[in-house]
C-alpha positions as CSV (number, residue, x, y, z in Angstrom):
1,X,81.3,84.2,114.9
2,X,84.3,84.2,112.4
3,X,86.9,86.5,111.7
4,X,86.1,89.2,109.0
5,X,88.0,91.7,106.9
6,X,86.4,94.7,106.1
7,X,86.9,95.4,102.1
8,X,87.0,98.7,100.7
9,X,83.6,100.5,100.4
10,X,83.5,100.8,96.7
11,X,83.4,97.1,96.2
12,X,81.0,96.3,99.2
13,X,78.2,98.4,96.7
14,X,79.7,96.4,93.8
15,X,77.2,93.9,95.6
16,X,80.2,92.0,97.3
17,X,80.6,91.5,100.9
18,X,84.0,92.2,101.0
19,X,85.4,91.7,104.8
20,X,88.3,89.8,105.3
21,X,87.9,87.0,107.5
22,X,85.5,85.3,107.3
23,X,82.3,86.2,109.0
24,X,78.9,87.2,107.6
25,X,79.3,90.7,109.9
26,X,78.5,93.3,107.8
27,X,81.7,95.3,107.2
28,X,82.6,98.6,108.7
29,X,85.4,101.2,107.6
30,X,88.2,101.2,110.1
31,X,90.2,104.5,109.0
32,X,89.5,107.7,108.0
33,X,89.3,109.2,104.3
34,X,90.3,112.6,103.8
35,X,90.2,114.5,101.0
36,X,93.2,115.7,98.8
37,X,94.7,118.7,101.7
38,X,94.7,116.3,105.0
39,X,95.0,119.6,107.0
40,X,91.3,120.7,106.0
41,X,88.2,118.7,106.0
42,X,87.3,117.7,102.7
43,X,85.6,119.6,100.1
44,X,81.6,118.8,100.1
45,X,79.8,117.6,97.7
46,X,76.2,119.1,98.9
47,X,77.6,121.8,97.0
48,X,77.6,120.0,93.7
49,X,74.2,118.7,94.4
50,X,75.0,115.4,95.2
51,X,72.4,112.8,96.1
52,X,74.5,111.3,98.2
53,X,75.9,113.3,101.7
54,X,78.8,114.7,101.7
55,X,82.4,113.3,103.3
56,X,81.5,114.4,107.1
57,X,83.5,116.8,109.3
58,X,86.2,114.1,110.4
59,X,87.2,113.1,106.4
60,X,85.2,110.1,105.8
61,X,84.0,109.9,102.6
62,X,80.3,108.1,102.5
63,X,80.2,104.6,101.3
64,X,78.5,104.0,97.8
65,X,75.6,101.8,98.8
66,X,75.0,99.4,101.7
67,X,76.2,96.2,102.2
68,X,74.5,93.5,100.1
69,X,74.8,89.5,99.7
70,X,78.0,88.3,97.6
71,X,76.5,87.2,93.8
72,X,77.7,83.9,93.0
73,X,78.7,84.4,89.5
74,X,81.0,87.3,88.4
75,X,79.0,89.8,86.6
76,X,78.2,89.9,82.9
77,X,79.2,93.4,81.9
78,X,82.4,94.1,80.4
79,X,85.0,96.8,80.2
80,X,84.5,99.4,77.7
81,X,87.3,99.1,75.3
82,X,90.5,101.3,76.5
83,X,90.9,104.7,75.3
84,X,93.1,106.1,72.3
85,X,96.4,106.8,74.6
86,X,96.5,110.2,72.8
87,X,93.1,110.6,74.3
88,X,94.3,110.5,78.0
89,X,95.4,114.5,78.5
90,X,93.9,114.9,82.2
91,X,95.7,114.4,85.1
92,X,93.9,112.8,87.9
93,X,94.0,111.8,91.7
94,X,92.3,109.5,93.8
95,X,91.6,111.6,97.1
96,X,88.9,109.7,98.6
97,X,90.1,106.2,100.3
98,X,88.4,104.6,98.1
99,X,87.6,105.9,94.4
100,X,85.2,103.3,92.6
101,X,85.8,102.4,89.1
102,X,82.3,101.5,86.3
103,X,81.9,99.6,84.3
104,X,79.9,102.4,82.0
105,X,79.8,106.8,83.2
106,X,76.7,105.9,85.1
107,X,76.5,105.4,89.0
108,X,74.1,102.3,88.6
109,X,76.5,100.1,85.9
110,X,78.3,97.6,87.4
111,X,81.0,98.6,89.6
112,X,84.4,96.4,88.6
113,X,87.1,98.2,90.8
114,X,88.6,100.9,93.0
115,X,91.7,103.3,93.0
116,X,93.0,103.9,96.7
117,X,93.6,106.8,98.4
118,X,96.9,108.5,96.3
119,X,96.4,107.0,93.0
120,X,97.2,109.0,90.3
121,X,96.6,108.4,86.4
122,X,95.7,110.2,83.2
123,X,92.1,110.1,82.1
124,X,90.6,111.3,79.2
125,X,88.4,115.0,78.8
126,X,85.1,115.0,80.6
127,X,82.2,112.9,79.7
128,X,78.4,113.6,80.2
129,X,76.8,112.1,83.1
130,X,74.8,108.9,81.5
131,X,72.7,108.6,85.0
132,X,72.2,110.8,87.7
133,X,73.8,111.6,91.0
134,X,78.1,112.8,89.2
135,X,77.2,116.6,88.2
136,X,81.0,117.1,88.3
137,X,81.6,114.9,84.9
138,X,83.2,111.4,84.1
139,X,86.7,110.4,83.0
140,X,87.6,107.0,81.2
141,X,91.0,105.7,82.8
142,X,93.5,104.1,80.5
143,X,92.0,100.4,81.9
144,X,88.7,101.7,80.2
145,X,87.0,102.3,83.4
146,X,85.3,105.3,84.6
147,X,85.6,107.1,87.7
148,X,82.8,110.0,88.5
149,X,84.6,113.7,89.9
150,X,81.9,113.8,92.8
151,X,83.1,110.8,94.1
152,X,86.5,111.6,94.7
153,X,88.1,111.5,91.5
154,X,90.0,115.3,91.3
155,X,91.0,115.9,88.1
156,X,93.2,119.1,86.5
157,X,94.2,120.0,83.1
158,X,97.1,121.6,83.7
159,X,99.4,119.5,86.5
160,X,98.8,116.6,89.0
161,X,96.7,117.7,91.9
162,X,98.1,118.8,95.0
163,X,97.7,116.4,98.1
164,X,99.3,116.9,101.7
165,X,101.3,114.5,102.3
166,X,100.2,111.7,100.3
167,X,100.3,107.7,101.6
168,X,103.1,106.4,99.8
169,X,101.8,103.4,97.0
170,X,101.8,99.9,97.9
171,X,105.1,98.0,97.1
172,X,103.7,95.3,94.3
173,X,106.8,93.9,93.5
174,X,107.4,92.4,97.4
175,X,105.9,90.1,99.7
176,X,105.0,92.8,101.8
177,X,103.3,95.4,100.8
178,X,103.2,97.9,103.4
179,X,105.2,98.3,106.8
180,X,103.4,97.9,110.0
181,X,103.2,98.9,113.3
182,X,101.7,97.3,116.7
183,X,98.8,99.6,118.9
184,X,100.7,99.8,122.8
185,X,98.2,100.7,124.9
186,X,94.3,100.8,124.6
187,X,92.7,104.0,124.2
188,X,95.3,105.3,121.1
189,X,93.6,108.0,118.8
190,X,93.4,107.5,115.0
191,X,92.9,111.2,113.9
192,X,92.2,112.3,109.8
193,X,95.3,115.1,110.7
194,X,97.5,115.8,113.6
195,X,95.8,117.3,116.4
196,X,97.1,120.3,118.7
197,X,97.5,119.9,122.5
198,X,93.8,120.8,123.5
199,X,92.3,117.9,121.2
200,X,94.9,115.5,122.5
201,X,93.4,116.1,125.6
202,X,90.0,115.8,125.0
203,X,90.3,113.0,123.5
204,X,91.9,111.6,126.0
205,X,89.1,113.0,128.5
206,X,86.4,111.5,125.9
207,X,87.9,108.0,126.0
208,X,88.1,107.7,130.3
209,X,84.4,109.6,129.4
210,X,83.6,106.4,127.2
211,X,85.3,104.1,129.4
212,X,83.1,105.0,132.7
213,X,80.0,104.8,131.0
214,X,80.8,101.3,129.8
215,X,82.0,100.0,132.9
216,X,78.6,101.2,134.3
217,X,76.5,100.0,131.9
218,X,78.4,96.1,133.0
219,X,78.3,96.5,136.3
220,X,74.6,97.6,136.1
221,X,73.3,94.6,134.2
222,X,75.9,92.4,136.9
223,X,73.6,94.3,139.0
224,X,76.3,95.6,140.6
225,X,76.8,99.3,141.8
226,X,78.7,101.6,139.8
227,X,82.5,101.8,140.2
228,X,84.1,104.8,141.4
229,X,85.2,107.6,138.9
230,X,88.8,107.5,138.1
231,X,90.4,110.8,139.3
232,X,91.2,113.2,136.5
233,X,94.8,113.6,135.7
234,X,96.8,116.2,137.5
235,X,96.2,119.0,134.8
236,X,92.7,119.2,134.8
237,X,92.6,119.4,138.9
238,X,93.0,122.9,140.5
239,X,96.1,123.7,142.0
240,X,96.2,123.0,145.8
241,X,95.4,126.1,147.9
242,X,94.6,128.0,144.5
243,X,98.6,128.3,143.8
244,X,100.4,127.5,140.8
245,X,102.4,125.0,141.7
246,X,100.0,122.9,143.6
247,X,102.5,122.0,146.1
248,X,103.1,124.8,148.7
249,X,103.1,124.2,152.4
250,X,100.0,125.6,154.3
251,X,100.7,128.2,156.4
252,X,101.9,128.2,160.1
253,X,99.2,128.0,162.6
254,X,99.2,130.9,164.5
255,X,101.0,130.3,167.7
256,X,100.1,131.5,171.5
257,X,102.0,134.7,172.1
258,X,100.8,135.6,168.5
259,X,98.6,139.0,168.5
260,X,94.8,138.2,168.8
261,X,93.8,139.4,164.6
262,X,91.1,141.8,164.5
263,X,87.6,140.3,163.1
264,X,87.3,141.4,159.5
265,X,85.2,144.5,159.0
266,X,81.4,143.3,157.7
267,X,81.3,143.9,153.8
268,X,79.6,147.3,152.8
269,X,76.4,146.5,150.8
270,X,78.7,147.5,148.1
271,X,81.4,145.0,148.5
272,X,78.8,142.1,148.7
273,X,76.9,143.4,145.2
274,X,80.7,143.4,143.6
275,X,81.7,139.9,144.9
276,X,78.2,138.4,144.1
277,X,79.0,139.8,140.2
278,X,82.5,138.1,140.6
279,X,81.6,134.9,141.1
280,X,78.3,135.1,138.3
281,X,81.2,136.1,135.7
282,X,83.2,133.4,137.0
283,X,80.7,130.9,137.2
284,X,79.3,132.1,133.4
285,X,83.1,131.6,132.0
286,X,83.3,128.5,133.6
287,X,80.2,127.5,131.7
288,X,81.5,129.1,128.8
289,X,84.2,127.2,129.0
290,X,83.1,124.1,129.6
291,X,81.1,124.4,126.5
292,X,83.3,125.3,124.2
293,X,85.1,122.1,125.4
294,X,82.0,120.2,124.5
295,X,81.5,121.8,121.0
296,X,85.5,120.9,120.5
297,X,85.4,117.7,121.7
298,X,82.3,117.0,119.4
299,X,84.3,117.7,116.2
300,X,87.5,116.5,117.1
301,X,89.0,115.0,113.9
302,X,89.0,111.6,115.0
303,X,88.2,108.7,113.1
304,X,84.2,108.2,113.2
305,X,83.4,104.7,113.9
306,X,87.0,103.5,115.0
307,X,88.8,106.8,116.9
308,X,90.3,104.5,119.8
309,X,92.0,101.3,118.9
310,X,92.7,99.1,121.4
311,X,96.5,97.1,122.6
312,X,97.8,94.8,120.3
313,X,95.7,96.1,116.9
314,X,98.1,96.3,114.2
315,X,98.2,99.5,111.2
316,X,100.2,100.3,108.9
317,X,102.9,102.6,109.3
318,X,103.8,104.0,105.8
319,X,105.0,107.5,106.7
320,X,106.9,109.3,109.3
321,X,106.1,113.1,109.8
322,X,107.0,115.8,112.4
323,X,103.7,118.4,112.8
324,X,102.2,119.8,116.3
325,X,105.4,119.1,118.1
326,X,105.3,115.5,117.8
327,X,105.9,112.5,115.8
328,X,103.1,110.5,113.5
329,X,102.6,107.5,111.7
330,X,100.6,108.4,108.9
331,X,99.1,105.1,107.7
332,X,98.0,103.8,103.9
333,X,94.7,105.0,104.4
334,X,95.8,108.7,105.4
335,X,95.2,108.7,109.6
336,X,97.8,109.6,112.0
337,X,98.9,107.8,115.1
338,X,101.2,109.4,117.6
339,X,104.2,107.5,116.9
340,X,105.1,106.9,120.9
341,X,101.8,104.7,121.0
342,X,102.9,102.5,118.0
343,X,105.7,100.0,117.8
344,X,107.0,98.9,114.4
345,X,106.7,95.3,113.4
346,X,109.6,93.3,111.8
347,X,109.6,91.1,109.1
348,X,107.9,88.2,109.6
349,X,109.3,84.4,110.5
350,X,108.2,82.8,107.2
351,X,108.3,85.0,104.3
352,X,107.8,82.4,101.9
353,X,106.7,78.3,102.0
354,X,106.1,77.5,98.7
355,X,107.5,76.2,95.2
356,X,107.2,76.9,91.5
357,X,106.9,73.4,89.6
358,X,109.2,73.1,87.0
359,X,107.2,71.9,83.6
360,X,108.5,68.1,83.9
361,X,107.5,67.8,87.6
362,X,105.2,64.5,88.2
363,X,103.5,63.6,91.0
364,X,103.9,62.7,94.1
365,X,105.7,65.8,95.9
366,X,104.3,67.6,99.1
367,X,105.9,68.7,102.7
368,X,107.5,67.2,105.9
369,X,105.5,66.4,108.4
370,X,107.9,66.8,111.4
371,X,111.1,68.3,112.8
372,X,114.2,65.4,112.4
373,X,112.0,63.3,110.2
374,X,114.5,60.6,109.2
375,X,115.9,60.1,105.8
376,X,117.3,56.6,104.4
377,X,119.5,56.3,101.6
378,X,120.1,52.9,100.3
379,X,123.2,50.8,101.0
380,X,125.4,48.4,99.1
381,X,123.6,45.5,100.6
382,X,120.5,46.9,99.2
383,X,118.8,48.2,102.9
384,X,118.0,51.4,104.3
385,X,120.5,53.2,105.8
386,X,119.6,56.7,107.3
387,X,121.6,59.5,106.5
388,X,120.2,62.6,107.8
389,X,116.9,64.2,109.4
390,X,114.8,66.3,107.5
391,X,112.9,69.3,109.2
392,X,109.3,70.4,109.1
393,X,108.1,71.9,106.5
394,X,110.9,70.9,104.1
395,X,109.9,70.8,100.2
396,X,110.1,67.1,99.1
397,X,110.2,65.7,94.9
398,X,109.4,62.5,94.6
399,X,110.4,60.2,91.7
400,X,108.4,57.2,93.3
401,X,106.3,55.6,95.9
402,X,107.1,51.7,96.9
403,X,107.1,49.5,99.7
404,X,110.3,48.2,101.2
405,X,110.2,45.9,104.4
406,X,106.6,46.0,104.9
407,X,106.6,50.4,104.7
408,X,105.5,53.0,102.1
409,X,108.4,55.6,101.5
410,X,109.0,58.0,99.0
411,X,112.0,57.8,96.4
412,X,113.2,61.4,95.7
413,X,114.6,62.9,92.8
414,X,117.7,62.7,95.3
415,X,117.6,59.2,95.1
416,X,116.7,59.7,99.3
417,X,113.8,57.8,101.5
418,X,111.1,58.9,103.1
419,X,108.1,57.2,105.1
420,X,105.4,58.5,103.1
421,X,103.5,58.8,107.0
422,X,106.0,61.1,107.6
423,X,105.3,63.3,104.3
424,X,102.1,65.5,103.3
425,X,101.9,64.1,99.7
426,X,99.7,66.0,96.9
427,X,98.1,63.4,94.5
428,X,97.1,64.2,91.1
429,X,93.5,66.2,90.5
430,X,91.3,65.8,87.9
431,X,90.5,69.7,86.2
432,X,86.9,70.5,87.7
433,X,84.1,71.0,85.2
434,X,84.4,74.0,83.7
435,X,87.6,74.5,84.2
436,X,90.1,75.0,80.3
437,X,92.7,72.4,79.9
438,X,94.9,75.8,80.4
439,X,93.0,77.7,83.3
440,X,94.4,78.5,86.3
441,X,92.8,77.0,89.4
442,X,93.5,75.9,92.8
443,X,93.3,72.9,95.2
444,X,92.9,73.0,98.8
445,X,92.9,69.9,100.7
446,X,92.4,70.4,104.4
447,X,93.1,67.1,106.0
448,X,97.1,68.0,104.8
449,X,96.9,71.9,105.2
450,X,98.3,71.4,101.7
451,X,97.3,74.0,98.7
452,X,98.6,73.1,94.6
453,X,97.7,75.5,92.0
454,X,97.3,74.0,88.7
455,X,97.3,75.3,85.2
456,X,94.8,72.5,83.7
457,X,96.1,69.2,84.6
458,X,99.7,70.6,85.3
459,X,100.8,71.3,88.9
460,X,102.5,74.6,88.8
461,X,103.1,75.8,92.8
462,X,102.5,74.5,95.8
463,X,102.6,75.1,99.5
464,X,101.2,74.9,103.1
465,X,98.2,77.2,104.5
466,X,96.7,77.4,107.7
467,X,93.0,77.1,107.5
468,X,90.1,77.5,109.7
469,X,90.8,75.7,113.7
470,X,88.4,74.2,116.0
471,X,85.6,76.3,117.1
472,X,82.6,76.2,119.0
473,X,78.9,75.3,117.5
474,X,78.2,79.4,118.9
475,X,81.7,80.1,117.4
476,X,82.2,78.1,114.5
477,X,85.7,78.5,112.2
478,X,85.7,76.2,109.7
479,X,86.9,76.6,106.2
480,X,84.0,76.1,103.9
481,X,84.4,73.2,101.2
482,X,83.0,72.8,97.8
483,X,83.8,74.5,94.3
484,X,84.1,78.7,94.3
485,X,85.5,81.3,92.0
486,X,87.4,83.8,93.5
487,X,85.2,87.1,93.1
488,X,87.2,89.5,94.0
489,X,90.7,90.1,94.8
490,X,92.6,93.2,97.2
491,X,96.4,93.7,97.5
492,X,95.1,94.7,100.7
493,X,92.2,94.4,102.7
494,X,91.2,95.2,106.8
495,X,90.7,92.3,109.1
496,X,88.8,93.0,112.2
497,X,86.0,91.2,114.7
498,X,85.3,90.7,118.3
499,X,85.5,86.7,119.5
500,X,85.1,85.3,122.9
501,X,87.6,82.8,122.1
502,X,90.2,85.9,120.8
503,X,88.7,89.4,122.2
504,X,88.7,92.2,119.9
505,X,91.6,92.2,117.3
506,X,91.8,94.5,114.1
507,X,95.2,94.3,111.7
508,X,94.7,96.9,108.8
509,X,95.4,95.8,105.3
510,X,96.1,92.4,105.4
511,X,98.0,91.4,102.1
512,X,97.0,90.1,98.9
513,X,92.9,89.1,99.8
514,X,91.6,87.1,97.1
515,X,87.5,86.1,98.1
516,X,86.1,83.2,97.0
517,X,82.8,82.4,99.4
518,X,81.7,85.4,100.5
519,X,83.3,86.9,103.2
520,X,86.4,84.1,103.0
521,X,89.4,84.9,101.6
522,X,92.5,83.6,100.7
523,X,95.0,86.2,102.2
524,X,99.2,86.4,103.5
525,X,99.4,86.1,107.0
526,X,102.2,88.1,108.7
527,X,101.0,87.8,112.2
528,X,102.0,84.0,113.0
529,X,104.0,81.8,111.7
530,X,101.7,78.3,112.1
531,X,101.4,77.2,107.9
532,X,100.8,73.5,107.8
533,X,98.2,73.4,111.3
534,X,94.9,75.0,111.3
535,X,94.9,78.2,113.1
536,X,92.4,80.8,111.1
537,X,88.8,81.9,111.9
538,X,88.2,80.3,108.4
539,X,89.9,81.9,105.8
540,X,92.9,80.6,104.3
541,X,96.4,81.6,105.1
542,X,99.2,82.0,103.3
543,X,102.7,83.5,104.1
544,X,102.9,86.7,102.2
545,X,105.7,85.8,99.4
546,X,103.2,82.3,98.7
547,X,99.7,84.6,99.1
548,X,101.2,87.6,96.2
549,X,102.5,84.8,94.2
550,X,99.2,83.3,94.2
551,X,97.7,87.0,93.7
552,X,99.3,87.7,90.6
553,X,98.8,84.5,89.0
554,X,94.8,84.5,89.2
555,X,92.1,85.6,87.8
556,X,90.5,88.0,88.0
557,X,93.4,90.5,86.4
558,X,94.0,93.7,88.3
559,X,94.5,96.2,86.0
560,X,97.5,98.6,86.6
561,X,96.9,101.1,89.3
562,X,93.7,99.7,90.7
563,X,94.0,98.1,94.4
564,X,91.2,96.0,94.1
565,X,89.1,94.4,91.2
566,X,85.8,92.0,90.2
567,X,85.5,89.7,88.5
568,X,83.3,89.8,85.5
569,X,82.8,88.0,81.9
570,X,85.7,89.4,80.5
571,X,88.0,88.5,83.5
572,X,86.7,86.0,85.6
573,X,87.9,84.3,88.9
574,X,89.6,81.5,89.2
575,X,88.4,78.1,90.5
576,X,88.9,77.3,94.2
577,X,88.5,73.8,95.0
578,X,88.6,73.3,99.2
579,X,88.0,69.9,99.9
């Protein structure tokens, strides 16, 4: 099994299997989605008549459809022309996660983007359903999209909507797009708003609940007996000897000159009728009680396919808050995290590999190999002197390629020499069919790790990637080859999945996904540092200054605002040779 990223719902119905990473898993949302007020479940739309059911309890908003396969060619509808500016007098908000974008005011046209969660934008009046299923209207976005009202569009006439607390935007204009934050300890809640003390702790009690019943379930088909419960913490045990402090001494036992104590009278008939209704009133509070505790911990506002996350996932952590008494990490996709379970990432060790080509650059260029790769200059006596050392990685413009002494070296625009076995050279590429003598397109070639981005025939950027590693034939990882468009492209997307190789790992919106083959992508890679050596589940990394660069510059065209986009006959996706 390969990594996978799971997409944002809305393009999953556009018919795309959107997960990151790189398996053929179907997807699966990994945070919650409230509604507009994050302190209120939200609003329903069974109310509205909706055919589809409503966000549940916990602030997930239903996905549009299920998952189906990716279409190998970009669809054929267009964009409707954009609307007269003077036109656009609503103000709107995206308060579902994901807000899907049409292609025409109908639920079954072609579905060519999403807003996230937070979004806002003017849209034009209300437009008459064309299908069925939006009762609440449809608005045209400046783009020329439309967004339906029942599917968690909120529009007003009057001012922007109101949202609690609203994810801050992604930053577009840097290699990262979001802060993140690093899971500490398994068993961490990801709750739609804060919780008070009483649902901290029965979540807590849920997830040892959860726990117990899988380590059973293991041991049974080890055939194995049961292990023993793990004691319940310290506030959910009585207190020692019924006091309030648990911890009082016993008292002294009586000693031998102590007066003999009088047998306790027998209880009157009376007194045994009044304790006998004692303890059922006791015994019917405890009961009471203990299902109140189930009914709570049944609709605690935890996440609902993802409310634990386990050590070492990583989130992102895009704002601070102070509510119940504690500290939270509100994330991009509005859940909370108590901010004592969560430590903040830093930046990471390679920002950025790449290079922009000026216009005049000829081939060969490429990367170093090696750490103190050693560089010649030539002497007056016409030999090879070296000079210096060269490190890994290190950008290298050739002028030339010729053989002195019996080697092949490199001539740089330095006038410097290089072994060309100690270099990762990029040769040139012939356009693929197809392709416009000015389209943009990209060339993978996995034997170098090496990826060059052309604009017809001209090199325009280049750098190093980290593709898929070594698997297993159960747990394959390769990078496919052959000729793809990209279909579509996220400036963030969720990786998770479940290896035997790797465990269970889940990093939310990984930056700048652009899919090409289904569920692989090529995507930044904060997490490690390893560009230049294969080290994925399959997709392709990038570091996330070389993956945005990338993101920007192909097709298809993200229109301002959305956080993901299709491709389609007006904007398609740009070639993607891996070889």
């Amino acid at each position: 099994m390969r990594l996978r990223i799971e997409p944002s719902r809305s393009l999953l119905s556009l018919g795309l299997a959107l997960a990151i990473g790189c398996d053929g898993d179907p997807p699966s949302p990994t945070e919650p989605t409230p509604a507009g007020d994050a302190q209120a479940p939200p609003p329903s739309a069974a109310d509205e008549g909706e055919a589809d059911p409503p966000p549940a309890d916990d602030g997930a908003a239903p996905p549009d459809g299920a998952d189906e396969p990716t279409p190998a060619e970009p669809a054929a509808a267009v964009m409707a022309p954009p609307p007269d500016p003077a036109a656009l007098t609503m103000h709107a908000l995206a308060a579902y996660e994901i807000v899907t974008l049409y292609a025409e005011p109908n639920l079954e046209s072609t579905k060519l983007g999403y807003l996230r969660m937070g979004q806002r934008t003017m849209v034009t009046a209300k437009l008459d359903d064309q299908g069925e299923g939006c009762t609440k209207g449809w608005y045209q976005l400046p783009s020329g999209a439309y967004a339906c009202a029942s599917k968690g569009l909120t529009v007003d006439a009057d001012k922007e909507p109101y949202m609690h607390q609203p994810p801050p935007r992604p930053r577009q204009d840097e290699p990262m797009p979001y802060d993140y934050a690093v899971v500490a300890r398994d068993g961490t809640e990801m709750w739609w708003r804060p919780p008070d003390a009483l649902e901290r702790e029965l979540a807590a009690e849920k997830y040892a609940m959860q726990q117990e019943k899988l380590a059973a379930e293991a041991a049974a088909a080890a055939g194995e007996p049961p292990p023993p419960p793990k004691p319940k913490p310290a506030s959910a045990q009585a207190p020692v000897d019924g006091g309030e402090d648990g911890g009082a001494e016993p008292p002294a036992l009586p000693g031998v000159d102590d007066p003999v104590a009088e047998p306790p009278a027998p209880l009157t008939p009376e007194e045994i009728a009044e304790r006998k209704r004692k303890e059922e009133e006791a015994r019917q509070r405890a009961e009471e009680e203990a299902a109140l505790r189930r009914e709570k911990m049944a609709k605690l506002p935890l996440h609902p396919e993802t409310p634990y996350l386990e050590k070492g996932f990583i989130i992102t952590a895009a704002l601070k808050i102070k509510d119940k008494g504690r500290t939270w990490w509100r994330t991009s996709r509005g859940g909370y995290l108590d901010a004592n379970k969560v430590f903040k990432r830093g930046e990471p060790k390679i920002v950025a590999l790449g290079h922009e080509l000026p216009e005049d650059t000829g081939f060969p260029f490429g990367f170093v190999r090696d750490d103190k790769t050693p560089v010649f200059t030539m002497n007056a006596e016409g030999k090879l002197q070296r000079t210096r050392s060269a490190m890994y990685r290190d950008f290298v413009d050739g002028v030339e390629q010729l053989e002195i002494d019996g080697k092949e070296y490199l001539r740089t625009a330095e006038d410097e020499y290089l072994r060309t076995k100690d270099l990762r050279l990029a040769e040139p590429r012939t356009r693929p069919e197809g392709v416009g003598p000015d389209e943009h397109w990209i060339d993978v070639k996995l034997e170098d790790q090496l990826l060059v981005a052309y604009e017809g025939e001209r090199p325009v950027f280049t750098t190093l990637v980290s593709t898929g590693r070594k698997g297993t034939e159960e747990e394959p990882f390769d990078t496919p080859t052959g000729t793809f468009r990209i279909q579509t492209k996220h400036i963030s997307s969720t990786m998770d999945g479940n290896t035997a190789s790797d465990g269970a790992y889940s990093i939310q919106d990984v930056p700048w996904a652009m899919f090409f083959h289904g569920n692989y992508a090529l995507h930044g890679a904060f997490w490690h540092a390893g560009f230049g050596g294969r080290r994925s589940h399959g997709c392709i990394n990038l570091a996330v200054g070389d993956a945005r660069w990338l993101f920007w510059w192909v097709g298809p065209t993200l229109p301002e605002g959305w956080h993901g986009a299709a491709a389609h006959a007006d904007s398609p996706g740009s070639v993607v040779v891996v070889r």
